[in-house]
MDTraj code that builds the backbone (N, CA, C; nanometers):
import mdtraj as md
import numpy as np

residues = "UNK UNK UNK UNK UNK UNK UNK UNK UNK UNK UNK UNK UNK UNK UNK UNK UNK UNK UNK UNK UNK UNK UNK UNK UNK UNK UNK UNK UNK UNK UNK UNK UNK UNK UNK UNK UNK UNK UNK UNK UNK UNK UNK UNK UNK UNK UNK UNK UNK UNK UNK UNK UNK UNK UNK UNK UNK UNK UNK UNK UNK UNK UNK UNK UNK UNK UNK UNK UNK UNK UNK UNK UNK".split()
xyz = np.array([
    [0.0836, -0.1165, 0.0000],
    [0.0000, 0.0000, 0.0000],
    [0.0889, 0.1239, 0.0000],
    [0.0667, 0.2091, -0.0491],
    [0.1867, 0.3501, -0.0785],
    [0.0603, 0.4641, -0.0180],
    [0.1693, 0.5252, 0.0470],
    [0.1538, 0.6312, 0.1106],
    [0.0539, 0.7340, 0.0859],
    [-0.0402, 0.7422, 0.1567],
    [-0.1827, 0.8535, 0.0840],
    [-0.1338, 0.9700, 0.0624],
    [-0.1497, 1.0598, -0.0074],
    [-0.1408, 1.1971, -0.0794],
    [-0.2578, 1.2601, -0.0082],
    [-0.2388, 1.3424, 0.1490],
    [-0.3318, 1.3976, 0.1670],
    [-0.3753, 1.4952, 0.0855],
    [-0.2906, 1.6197, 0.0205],
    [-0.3138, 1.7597, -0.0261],
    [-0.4138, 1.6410, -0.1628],
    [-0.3873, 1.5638, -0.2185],
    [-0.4561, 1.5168, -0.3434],
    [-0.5813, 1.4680, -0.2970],
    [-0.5725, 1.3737, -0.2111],
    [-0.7497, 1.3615, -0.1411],
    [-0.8315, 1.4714, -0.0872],
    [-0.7685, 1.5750, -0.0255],
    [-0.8166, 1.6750, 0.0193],
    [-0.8654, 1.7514, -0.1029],
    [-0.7859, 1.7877, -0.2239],
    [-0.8008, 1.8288, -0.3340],
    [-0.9107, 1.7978, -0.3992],
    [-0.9388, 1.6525, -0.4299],
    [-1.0222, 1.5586, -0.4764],
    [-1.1594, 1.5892, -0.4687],
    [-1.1718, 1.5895, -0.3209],
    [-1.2959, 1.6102, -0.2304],
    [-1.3340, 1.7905, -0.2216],
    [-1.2713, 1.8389, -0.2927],
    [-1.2960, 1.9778, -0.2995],
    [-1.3144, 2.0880, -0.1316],
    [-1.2408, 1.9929, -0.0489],
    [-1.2493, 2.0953, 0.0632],
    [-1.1385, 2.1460, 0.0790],
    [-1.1162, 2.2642, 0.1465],
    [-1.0050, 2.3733, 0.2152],
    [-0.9671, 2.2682, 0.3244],
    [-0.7966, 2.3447, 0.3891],
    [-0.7717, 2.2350, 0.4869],
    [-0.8702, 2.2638, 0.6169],
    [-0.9098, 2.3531, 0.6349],
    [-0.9853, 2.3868, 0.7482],
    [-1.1314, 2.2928, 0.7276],
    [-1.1794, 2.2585, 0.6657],
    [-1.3092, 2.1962, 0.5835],
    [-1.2754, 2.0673, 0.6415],
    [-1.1435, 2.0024, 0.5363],
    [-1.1320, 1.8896, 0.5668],
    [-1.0982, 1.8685, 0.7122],
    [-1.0206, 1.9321, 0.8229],
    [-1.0202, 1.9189, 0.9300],
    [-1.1255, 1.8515, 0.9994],
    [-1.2110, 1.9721, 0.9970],
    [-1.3360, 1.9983, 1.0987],
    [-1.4320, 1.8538, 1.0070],
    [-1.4057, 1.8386, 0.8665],
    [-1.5305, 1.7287, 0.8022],
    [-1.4741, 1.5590, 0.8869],
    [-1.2935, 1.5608, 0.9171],
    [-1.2913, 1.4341, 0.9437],
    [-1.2019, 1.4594, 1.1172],
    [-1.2552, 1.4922, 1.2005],
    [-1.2246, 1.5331, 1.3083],
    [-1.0792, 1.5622, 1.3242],
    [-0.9957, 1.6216, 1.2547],
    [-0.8222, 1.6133, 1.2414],
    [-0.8106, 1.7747, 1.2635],
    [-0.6773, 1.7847, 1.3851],
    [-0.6236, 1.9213, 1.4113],
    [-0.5593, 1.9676, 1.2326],
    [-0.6020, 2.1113, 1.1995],
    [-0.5518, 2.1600, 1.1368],
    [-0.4189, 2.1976, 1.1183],
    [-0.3238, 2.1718, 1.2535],
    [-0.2085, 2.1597, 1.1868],
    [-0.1484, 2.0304, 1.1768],
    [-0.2433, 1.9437, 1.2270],
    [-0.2136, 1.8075, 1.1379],
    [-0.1860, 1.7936, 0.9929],
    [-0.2982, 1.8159, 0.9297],
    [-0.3308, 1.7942, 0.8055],
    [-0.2407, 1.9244, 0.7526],
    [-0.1958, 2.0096, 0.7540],
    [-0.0933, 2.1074, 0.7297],
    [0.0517, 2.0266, 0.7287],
    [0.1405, 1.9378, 0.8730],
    [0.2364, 1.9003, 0.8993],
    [0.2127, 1.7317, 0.7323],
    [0.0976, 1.7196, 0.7393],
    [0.1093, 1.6092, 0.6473],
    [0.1029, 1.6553, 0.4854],
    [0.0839, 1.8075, 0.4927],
    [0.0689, 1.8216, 0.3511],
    [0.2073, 1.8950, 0.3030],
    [0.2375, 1.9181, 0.4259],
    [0.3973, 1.9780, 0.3806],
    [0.5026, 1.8786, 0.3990],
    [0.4613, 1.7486, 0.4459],
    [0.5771, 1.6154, 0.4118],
    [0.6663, 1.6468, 0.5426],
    [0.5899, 1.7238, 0.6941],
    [0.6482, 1.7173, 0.8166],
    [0.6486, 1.6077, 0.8646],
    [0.5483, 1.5355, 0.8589],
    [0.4700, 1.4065, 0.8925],
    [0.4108, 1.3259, 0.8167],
    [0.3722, 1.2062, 0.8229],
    [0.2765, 1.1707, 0.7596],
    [0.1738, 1.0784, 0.8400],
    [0.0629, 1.0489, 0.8086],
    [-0.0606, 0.9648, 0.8975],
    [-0.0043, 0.8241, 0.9018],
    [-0.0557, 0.7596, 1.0085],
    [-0.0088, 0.6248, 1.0651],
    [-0.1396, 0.5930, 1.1210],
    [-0.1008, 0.4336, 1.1512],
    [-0.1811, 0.3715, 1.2113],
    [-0.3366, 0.4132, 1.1565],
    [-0.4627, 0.4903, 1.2944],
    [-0.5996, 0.4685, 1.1856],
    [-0.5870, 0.5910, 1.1432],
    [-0.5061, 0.7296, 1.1301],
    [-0.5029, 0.7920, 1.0601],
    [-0.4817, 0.7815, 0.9163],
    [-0.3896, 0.6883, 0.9145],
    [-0.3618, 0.6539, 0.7856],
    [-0.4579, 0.5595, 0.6875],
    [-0.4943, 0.5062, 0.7829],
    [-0.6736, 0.3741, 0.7085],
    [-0.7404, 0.5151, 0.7177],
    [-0.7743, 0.5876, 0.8011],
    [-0.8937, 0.7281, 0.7469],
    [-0.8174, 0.7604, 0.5891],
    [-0.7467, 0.8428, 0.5664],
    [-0.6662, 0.8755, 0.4764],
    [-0.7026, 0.8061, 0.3469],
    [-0.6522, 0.6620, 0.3596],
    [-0.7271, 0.5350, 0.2208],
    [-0.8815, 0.5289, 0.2434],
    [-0.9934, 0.5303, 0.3181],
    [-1.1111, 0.5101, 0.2722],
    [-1.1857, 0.6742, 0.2527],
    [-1.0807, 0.7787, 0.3085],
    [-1.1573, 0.8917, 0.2369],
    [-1.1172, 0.9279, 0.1197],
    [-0.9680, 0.8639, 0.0519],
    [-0.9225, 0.8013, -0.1004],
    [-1.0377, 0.7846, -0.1682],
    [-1.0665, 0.6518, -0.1620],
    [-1.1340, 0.5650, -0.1851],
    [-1.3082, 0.5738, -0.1525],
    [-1.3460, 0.5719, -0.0879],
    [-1.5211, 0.5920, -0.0844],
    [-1.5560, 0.7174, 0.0146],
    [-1.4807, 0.8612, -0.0562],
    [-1.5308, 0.9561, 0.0143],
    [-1.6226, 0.9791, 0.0787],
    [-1.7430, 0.9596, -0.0239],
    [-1.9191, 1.0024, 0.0370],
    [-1.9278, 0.9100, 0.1239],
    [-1.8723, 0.7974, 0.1399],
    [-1.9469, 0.7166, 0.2766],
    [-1.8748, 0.7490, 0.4104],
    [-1.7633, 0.8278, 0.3718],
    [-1.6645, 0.8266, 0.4992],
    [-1.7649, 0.9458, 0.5528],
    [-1.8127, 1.0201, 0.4530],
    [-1.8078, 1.1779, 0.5162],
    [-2.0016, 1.1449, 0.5996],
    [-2.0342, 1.0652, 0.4942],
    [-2.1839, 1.0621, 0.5090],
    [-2.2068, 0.9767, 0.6900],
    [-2.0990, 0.8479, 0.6934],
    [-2.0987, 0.7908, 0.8196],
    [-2.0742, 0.9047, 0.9117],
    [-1.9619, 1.0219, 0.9215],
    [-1.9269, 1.0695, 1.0235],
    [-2.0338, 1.1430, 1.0461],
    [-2.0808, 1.1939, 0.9156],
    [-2.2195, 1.2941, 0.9373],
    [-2.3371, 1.2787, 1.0256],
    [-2.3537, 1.1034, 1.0112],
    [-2.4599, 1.1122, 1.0644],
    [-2.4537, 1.0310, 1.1755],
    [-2.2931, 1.0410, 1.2454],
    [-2.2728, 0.9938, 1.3808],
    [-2.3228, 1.1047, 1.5291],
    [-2.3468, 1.0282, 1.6069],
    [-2.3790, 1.1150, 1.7366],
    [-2.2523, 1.1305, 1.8030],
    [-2.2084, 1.2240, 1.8682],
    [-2.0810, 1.2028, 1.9315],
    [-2.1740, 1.1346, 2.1129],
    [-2.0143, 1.0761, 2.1435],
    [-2.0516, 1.0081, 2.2897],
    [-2.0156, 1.1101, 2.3653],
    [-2.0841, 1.0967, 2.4818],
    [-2.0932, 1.2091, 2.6108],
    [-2.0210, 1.0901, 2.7472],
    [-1.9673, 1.1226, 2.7972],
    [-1.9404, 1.0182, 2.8907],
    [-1.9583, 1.0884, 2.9952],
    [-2.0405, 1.0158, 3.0949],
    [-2.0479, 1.0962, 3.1841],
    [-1.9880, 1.0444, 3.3362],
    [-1.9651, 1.1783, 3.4399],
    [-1.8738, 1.1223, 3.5173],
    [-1.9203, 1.0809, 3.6658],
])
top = md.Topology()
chain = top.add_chain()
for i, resn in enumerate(residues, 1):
    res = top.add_residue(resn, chain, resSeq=i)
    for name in ("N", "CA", "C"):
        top.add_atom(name, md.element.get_by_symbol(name[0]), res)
traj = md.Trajectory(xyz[None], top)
């Protein structure tokens, strides 16, 4: 498997990095440190990375229509 091209998926999907941030829960200077080749995604960052490649609308449509968890204390 070779290395995802965030700036090209991000590209792809027609969002700004701030867009894509906030669309797949990732700090903006994440996705900045990975588009300037500071870093790159690992582990499930890096599986996010290949299925928002690969079957954008379902990645974005699942997160969309997730509830976030509240944990309470």
């Amino acid at each position: 498997m070779s290395e995802p091209d965030v700036r090209e998926i991000r590209r792809n999907i027609k969002l700004s990095q701030t867009e894509f941030a906030l669309a797949f829960g990732l700090e903006l200077t994440t996705v900045r440190a990975w588009e300037q080749g500071l870093r790159r995604p690992n582990g499930p960052a890096r599986m996010l990375m290949i299925l928002i490649d690969r079957i954008p609308d379902v990645v974005m449509a699942a997160l969309r229509d997730s509830k976030p968890v509240v944990q309470k204390m």
